[in-house]
N, C-alpha and C positions, 0 to 999 in steps of 0.2 A: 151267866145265861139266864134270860128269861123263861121261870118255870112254867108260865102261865101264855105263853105265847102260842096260839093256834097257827097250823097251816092245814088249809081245810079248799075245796074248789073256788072258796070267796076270797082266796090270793093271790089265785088265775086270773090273769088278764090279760086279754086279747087284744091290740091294737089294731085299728084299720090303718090302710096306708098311708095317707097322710098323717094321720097321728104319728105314726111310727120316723118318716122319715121329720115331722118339724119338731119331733122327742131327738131322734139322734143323726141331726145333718150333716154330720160328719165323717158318716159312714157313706154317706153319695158325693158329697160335694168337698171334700177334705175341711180345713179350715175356714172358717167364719168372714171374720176382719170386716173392715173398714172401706176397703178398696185401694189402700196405698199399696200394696204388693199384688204384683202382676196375676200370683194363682189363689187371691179371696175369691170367697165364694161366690161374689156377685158376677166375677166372669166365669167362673166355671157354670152358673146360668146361662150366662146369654152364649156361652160357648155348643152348649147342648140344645141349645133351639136351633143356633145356626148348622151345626152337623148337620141334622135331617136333609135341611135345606141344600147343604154340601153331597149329601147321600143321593139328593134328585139330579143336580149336575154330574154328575158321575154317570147316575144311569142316562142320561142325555136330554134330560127335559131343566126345560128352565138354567139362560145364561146368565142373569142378572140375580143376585140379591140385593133389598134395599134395607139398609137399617137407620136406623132413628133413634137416638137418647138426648132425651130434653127433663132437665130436673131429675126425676129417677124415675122415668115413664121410659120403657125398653120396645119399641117394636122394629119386627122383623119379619120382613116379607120374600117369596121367592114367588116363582113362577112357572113350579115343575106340575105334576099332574095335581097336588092338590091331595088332602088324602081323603078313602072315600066316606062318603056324606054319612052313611049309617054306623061308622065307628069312630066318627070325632070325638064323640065326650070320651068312649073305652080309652081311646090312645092315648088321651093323655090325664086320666084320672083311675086306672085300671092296669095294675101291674101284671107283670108278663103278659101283653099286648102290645105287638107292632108287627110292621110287616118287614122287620131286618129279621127276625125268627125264620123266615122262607130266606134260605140260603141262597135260592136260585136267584131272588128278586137284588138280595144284596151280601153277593159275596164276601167282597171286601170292605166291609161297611167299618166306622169309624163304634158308634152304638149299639155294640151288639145286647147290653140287658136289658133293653125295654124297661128304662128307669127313667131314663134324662128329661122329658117333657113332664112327666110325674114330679118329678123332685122339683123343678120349674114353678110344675102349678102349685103343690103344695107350699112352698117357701116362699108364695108372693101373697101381699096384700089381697092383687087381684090381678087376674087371667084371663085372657080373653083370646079364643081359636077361632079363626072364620076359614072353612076350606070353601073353592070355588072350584068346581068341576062340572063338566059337560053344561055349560051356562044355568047350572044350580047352584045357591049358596047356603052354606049350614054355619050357623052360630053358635056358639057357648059360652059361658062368661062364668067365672067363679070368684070364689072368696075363699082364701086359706086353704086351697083346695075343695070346697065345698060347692058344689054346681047350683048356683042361684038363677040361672037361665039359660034356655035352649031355643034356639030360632031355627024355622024352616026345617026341610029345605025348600028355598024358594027361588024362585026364576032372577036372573040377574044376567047384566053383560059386563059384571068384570073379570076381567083377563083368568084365566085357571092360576093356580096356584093355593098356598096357606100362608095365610099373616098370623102372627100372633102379637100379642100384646100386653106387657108384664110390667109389675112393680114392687122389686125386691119388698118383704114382709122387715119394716124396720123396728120391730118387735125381735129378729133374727140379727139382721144386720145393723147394727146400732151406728149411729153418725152417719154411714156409708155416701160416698157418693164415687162415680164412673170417673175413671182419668183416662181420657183420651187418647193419651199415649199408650196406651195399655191395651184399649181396644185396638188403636191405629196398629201397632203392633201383632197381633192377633191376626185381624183383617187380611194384612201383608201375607203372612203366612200362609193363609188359605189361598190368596191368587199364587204366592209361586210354587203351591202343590200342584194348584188346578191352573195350569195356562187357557187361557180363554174365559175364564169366567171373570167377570166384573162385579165388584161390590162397590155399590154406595152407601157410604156413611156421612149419614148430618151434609150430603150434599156433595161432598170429597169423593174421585171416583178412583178406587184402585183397581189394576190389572196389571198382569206380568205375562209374558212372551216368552220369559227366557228360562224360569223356572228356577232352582236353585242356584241357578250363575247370578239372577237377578239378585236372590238374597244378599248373597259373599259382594257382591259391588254396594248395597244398600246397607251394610252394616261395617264395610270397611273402606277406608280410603285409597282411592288406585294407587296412589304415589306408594305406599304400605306396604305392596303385595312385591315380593320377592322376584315374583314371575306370572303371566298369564293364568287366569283360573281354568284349573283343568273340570271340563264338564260332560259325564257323561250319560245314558239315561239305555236300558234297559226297558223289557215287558213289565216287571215290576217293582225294578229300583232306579233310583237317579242318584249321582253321587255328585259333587262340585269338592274342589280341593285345589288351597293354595300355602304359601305359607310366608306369616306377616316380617317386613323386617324388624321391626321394635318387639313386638310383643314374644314373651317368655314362655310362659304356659300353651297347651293346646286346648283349641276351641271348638266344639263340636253342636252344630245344631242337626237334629235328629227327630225322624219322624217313620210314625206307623198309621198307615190309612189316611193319612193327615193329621191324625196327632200329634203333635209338638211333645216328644216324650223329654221333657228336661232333664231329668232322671238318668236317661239313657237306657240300658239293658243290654238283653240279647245281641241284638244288630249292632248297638254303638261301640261293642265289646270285639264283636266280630270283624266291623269295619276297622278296628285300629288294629288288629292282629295283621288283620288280610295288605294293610298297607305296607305293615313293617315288612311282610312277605315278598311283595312282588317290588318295591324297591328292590330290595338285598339280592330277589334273581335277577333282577334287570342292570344291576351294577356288577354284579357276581363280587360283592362284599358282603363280610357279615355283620353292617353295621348296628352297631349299638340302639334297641327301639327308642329310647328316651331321645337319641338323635336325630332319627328320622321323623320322629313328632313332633320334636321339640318348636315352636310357633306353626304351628299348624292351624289352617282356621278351611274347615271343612264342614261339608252340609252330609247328610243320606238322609233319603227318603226309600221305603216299603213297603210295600203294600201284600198282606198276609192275611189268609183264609182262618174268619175267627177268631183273631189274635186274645190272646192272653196275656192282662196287664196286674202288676202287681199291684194296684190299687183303685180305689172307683175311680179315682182323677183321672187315670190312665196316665200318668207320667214316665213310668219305667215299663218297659216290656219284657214279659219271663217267657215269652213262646219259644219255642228253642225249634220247633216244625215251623213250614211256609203254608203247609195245609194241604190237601190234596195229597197227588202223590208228585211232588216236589221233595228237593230234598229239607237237611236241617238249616235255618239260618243261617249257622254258621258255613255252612257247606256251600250255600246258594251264594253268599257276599265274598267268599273267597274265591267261588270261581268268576265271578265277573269281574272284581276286580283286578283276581290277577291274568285273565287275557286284557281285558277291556283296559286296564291302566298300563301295561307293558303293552298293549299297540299304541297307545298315545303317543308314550314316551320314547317309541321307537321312531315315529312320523314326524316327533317334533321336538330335534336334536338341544335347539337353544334351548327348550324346556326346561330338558331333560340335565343339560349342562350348569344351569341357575339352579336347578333344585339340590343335585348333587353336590353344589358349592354352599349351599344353605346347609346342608346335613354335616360335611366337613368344618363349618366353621361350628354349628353345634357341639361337634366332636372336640374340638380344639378350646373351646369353652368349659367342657367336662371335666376335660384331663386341665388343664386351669383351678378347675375349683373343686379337684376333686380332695384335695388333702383338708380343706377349711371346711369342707360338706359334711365329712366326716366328724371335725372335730365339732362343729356346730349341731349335729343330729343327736351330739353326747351330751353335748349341755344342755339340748332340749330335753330329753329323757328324762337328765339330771334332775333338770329345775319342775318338770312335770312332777314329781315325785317329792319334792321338799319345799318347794314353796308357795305363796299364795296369790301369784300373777292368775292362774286359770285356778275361778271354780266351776267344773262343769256339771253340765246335769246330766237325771238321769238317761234318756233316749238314748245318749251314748253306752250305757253302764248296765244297761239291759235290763232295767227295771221297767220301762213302760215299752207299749207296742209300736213297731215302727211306724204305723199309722198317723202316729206325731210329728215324725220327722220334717214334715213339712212345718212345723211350728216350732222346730227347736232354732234358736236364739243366741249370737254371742252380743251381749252387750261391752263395748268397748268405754274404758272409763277411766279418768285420771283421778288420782289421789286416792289416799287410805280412808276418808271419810265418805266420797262419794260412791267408792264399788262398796263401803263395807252397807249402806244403805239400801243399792240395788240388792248385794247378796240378802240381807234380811226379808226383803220384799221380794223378791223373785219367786217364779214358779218353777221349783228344783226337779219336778220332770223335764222342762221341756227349754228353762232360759240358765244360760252360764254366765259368765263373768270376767272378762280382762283385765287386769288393773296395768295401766300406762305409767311408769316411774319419770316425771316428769315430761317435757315436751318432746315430740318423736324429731330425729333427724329429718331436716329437708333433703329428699334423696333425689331432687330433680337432676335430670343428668347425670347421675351417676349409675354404673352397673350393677349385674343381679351379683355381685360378692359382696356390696356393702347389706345385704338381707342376711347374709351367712354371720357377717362379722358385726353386725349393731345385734345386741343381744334381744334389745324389745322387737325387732324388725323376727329375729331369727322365730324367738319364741311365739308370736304371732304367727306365724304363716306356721310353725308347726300345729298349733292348736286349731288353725282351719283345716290344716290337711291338703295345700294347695299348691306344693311345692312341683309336682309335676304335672298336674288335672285339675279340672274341676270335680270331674267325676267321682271325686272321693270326697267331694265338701262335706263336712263334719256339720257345719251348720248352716240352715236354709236362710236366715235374716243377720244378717251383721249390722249390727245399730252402731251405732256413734253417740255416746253419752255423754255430753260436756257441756258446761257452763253456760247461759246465753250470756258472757260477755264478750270481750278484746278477747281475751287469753281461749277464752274454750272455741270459739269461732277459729282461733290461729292453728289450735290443735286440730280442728276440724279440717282444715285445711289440707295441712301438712299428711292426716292420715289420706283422704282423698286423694293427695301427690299420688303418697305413697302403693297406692293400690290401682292407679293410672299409669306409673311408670313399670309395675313388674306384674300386674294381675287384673287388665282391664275388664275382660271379661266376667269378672265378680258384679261391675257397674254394668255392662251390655246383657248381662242377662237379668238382673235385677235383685241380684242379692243386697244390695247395700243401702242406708236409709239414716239417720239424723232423727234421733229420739227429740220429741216438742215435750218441753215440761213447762208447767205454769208459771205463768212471771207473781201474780198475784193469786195471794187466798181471799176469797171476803165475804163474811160470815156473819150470823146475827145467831140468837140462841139458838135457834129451830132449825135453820140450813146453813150449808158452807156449799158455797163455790169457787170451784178454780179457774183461772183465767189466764190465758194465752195472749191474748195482746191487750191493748188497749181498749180497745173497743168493746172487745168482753168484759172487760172491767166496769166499764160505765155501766152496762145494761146490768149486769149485778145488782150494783151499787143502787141502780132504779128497781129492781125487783124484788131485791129484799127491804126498799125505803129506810127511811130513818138513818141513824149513823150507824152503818154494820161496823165490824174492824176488818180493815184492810192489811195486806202482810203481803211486803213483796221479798221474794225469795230472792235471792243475791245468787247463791250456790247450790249447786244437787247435796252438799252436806249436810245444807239447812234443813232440805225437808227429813222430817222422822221416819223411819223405813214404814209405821203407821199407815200415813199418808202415800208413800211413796207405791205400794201397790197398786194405788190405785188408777197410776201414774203409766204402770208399766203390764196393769194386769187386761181385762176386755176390752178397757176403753181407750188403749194406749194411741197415742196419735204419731204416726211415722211418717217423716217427707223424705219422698226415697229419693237416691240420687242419681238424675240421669244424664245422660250421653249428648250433647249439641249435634246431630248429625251432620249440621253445616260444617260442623270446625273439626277436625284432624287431631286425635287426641295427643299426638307430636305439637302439633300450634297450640293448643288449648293449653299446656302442658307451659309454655317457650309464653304463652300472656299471662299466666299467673304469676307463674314462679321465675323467670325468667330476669332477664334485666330491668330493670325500672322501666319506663315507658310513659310520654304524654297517655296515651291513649289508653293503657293501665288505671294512670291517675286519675282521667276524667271517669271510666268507667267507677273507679272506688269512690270518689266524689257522690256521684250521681246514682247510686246504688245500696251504699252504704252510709251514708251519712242519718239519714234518718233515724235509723237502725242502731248505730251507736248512739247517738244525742239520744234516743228515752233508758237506753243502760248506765247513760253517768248522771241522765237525770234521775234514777230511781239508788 
């Protein structure tokens, strides 16, 4: 102990609010990142501009949103009342201020703490609010949060509404830039909460009619679906529910106010009870719930006075009330579901008769695999406890706060020299470790017993936790760590099969991603740079002139876990893997791995060739 250490009022420090929130952005916007995973911080920005805009549609003004991302310049316009002209700079530079605090104006509002345009302005570069109301318009523009200018209000004929205008702070967000997919995705979501409302993005115009029926057909393929998507909608729920023929697991997309709760909660908790429910009274069986779930790919949406989310992201809901004097969640989803899904299924016998045969053949699957289930849950135990396939972290082991959770990490890895490098380098709160014992089986075409009985297959899905849900994933990023050559590329593969044929939904929702590690080092006394392809290499090589030494990496063993942090720690570069919407992940599945194929060949031709030729040339 320091004997000489004062604590005196001159150790009190007061932060303002933007100080406070570009000190600890984590506490409004959860994790940072790059932009390669769907919930970085940069769309949980633009996510929170657009709400407002989704909170005026709601109240009935303004049907159109327009949005725009060019380079990493974010603007977003609507066309509702506009907010009014003497509290533009407060709203969004002035905590606890907005008009979702009057309950009457927005009940069921998606933003209830008067943070989201705040945390916006603070975390960008630079900000700029224009509201247009009763043919006035008010301006303001800032820096870091900092108000550098105020316009009007002055006379104007553009349309009412609020544009804003933002550019993630890349002081915050380091590399960052916007994937399309990610917004496109998002986007979707908002028109099939809100039918009728159209958003344009960068030109692209989205709208849906049908609401969460539209979802289930835009994220699965019809030939897929067992039976007819069952869709129903309430004052303030909508449900849609079908169930896939290939797919194993259950898949729940899940919403409160329009939030996308990925997390699930309260409601997602309650909609899976209330289904096993009113099945079992409508067959008068009592069948087994892991049966009656079992490929399930279902939507709910809610809408709840106030709601209560267990994080600022709002990705999980803990409201257990609807608000008002309504009942509790769970009281409210089980009783619609169970009149509202037992009229369906009374109306519409064939349904009713496909589905029942879906849940029998689940059943007949169970008692199938139930003695190898057993004896493979025992090995998992086993080998969790004696040996060094999973090292995990802590998030799990309750050493750091679940507020992590959205940053915990399994990095997937072959060989004893390659995980033991990630283990030395890792960040033991929040990233674990798999070590793969050679190449994984190719499990195309084949069924969910060979997961029980290949040991890395079995031990794997235990350490994600995914063997009946998502909902219990253990970890938010599952990387794929392997070699950039022949051999690490084939492994790459194979695991991909592998999580396609029995747990697609890990890729549709965007847990999964392909760690980029440096092909070259090149370094002079003074600096060292890493480099990703080629072309980085060159520019190096001209930036630090002269002759630096160049060092191309062959293997993830070769780098020193040193180096390697740096590899996997802020600046890590992920290219996640996603879903062809065109192709049918049954087709997609039937051209990779499938029988040989001209049309294979040309494809690996014309694709890969490149790609190999600078790996056997380096």
């Amino acid at each position: 102990m320091l004997e000489n250490a004062q604590y005196t009022e001159d150790n009190i420090r007061s932060l303002d609010w933007k100080e406070h929130i570009r000190m600890r952005p984590g506490m409004y916007i959860g994790k940072l990142g790059d932009g390669s995973s769907a919930d970085d911080g940069i769309y949980i920005l633009l996510k929170e501009v657009i709400d407002n805009c989704i909170d005026e549609f709601v109240m009935g003004a303004g049907k159109t949103i327009e949005i725009g991302i060019k380079d990493k310049e974010v603007n977003v316009r609507d066309y509702g009342r506009g907010i009014p002209l003497g509290k533009v700079v407060d709203v969004v530079s002035k905590m606890n201020t907005g008009g979702k605090y009057d309950s009457r104006a927005f009940k069921k509002s998606v933003g209830l703490n008067g943070v989201g345009t705040k945390a916006v302005n603070a975390l960008s570069s630079s900000f700029k609010v224009q509201s247009s109301r009763e043919g006035m318009l008010k301006t303001a523009e800032f820096e870091q949060g900092t108000l550098i200018s105020e316009n009007g209000p002055e006379e104007t004929s553009r349309r009412k509404g609020t544009k804003v205008t933002f550019s993630p702070d890349e002081a915050i967000f380091k590399n960052y830039k916007f994937r399309n997919e990610y917004v496109e995705r998002m986007l979707k979501n908002y028109v099939y909460l809100n039918p009728g409302l159209t958003i344009v993005f960068n030109g692209e115009k989205f709208h849906s009619e049908n609401g969460l029926k539209d979802l289930l057909e835009d994220n699965n393929s019809m030939e897929d679906m067992a039976y007819p998507i069952i869709h129903l909608k309430g004052e303030d729920i909508e449900i849609a529910i079908t169930h896939s023929k290939t797919q194993y697991s259950e898949e729940y997309h899940s919403f409160v106010n329009g939030q996308n709760t990925t997390q699930g909660g309260t409601h997602q908790a309650a909609f899976r009870e209330a289904i096993v429910k009113t099945v079992r009274d409508f067959y008068n069986k009592n069948y087994d719930p892991s049966d009656v779930r079992k490929s399930i790919v279902s939507a709910i949406a809610i809408k709840v006075m106030e709601p209560v989310f267990e994080s600022q992201t709002k990705t999980k809901l803990g409201s257990t009330d609807m608000g008002g004097e309504l009942p509790t969640v769970r009281t409210y989803i089980n009783d619609f579901v169970g009149t509202y899904l037992d009229n369906y299924l009374h109306k519409n016998p064939e349904t009713a008769e496909k589905l029942q045969r879906k849940i029998m053949q689940a059943e007949r699957e169970r008692k199938e695999l139930s003695g190898i289930r057993k004896l493979a849950k025992d090995r998992a135990k086993k080998a969790s406890l004696h040996n060094k396939k999973l090292r995990d972290c802590r998030v799990h082991l309750g050493d750091t706060k679940n507020e992590r959770s959205l940053e915990s990490t399994l990095f997937i890895t072959e060989g004893d020299s390659a995980s033991g490098s990630i283990t030395k380098s890792r960040d033991v709160n929040t990233q674990a470790v798999f070590s793969l014992k050679g190449k994984p089986l190719n499990s195309y075409g084949m069924t969910k017993k060979i997961v029980y009985e290949n040991e890395e297959f079995n031990l794997l899905q235990a350490a994600l936790n995914i063997e009946e849900s998502m909902e219990d994933l253990r970890y938010n990023n599952i990387v794929i760590a392997t070699d950039a050559d022949v051999d690490g590329m084939h492994i790459r593969l194979l695991l991909i099969t592998f999580f396609l044929q029995f747990f697609p939904e890990l890729i549709k929702e965007n847990h999964l991603y392909i760690l980029q590690t440096p092909l070259f080092r090149v370094r002079n006394k003074k600096e060292t740079l890493y480099c990703y392809s080629e072309e980085e290499k060159t520019a190096a090589i001209e930036k630090l002139s002269g002759k630096p030494e160049i060092t191309r990496f062959k293997g993830l063993g070769e780098i020193s876990p040193d180096e390697f942090r740096y590899f996997i720690g802020a600046d890590i570069r992920l290219e996640p893997v996603m879903l062809d919407k065109a192709m049918s992940i049954e087709n997609l599945l039937e051209f990779y791995m499938g029988k040989n194929t001209p049309e294979r060949q040309k494809f690996i031709i014309e694709n890969l060739k490149v790609e190999l030729d600078i790996v056997e040339e380096n």
